[in-house]
Every structure is written in C-alpha cells, then in structure tokens.
C-alpha positions in Angstrom: 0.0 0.0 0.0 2.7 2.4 0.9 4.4 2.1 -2.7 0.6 2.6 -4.2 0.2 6.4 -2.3 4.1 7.1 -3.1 3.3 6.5 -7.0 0.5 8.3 -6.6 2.3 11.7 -5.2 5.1 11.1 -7.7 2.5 10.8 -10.6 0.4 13.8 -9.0 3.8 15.5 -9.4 4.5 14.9 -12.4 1.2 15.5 -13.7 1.8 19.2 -13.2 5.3 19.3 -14.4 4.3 19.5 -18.2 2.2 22.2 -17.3 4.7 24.1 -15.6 7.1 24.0 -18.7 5.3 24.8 -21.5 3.9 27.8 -19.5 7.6 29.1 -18.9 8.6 28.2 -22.9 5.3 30.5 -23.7 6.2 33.0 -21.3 9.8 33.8 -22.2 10.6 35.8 -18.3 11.8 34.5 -15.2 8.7 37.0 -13.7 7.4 35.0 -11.2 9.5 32.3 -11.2 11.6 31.1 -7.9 14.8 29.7 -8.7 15.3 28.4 -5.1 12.1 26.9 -5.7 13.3 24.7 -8.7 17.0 23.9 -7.7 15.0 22.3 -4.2 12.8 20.5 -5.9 15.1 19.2 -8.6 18.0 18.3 -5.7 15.0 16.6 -4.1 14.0 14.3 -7.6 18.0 13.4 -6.6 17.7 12.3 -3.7 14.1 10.4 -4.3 16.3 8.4 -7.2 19.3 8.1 -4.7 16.8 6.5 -2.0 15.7 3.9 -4.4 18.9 2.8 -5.5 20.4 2.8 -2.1 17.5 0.6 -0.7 18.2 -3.0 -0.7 14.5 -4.6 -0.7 13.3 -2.0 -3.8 16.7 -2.8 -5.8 16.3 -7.0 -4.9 12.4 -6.6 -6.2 13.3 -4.5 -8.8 12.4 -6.4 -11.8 8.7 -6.1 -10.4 9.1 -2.4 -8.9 11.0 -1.0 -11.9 7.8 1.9 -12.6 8.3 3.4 -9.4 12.6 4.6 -10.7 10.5 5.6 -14.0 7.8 7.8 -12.5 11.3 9.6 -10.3 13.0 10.3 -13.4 10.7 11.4 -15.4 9.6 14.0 -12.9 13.4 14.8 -12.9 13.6 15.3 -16.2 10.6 17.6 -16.6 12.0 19.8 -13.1 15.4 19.5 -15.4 13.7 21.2 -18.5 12.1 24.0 -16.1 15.6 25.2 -15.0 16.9 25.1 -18.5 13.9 27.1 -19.6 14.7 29.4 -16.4 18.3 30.2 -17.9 16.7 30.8 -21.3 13.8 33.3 -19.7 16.9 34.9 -17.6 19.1 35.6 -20.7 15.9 37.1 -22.7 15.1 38.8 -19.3 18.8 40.6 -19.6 18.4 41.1 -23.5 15.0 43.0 -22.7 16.2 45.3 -19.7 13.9 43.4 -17.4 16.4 42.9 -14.9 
C-alpha cells in the first residue's frame, strides 16, 4: 500500500510538471518564477532516485518495482527542462532590460 500512495504523489507531481514547462517556454521571463524553488525541488527528484537505489528490498524486487525509478525520473527530467527554460527566460530577461 505504501508504494501505491508514493506513486500516486510522484504521478500527482508529475502530472503538473508539463504544465509548468510549457507555461515558462510560452512565457519567455523569469517573472514569477523562484529559482530556489526549482534547484530544491530538482535536488530533491535526486535524492528520491538516490533513495531507491540505495535501498536494498526495492533494488532486490526491482524487476517487479521498476515503474516506481520511471515515475522519479521522469519527474526529474521535466523539473530539469524547467531550470533550463529558467536560464533561457533569464538571458531574454537581460536582453529585454527586465532585470
């Protein structure tokens, strides 16, 4: 059960990930956006991954509890794209005389 709610928070997560990303492509400005925010969350998708690989039960049943790593990275990857998108917004931010 306790796997079942933690791939339902990392799917809830991610759900709102894609979201989050194209609204900062479309947007083109840090405005409103925390950096501190991202790095945190984006440290924490680290640690998450770190935690599954450094548990011995998950990585002995991990043939049958592979989905749970995927659902972590993926998230990772999206929180990844955000910060990338965040140094893209900055630069037109500085280009603009917004900052």
């Amino acid at each position: 059960m306790a796997e079942i709610l933690e791939i339902i928070m990392v799917v809830s997560f991610g759900a709102s990930w894609p979201f989050n990303v194209v609204k900062s492509y479309k947007a083109r400005t840090t405005k409103g956006k925390s950096l501190l925010f991202l790095c945190l969350i984006f440290f924490g998708y680290i640690a998450g991954i770190a935690s599954k690989f450094a548990n011995a039960e998950y990585m002995a049943n991990f043939a049958s509890k592979w989905y749970v790593l995927v659902f972590y990275i993926l998230n990772f990857i999206m929180v990844g794209a955000d910060l990338l998108l965040y140094v893209r917004n900055r630069a037109i931010d500085k280009k603009e005389g917004r900052l």
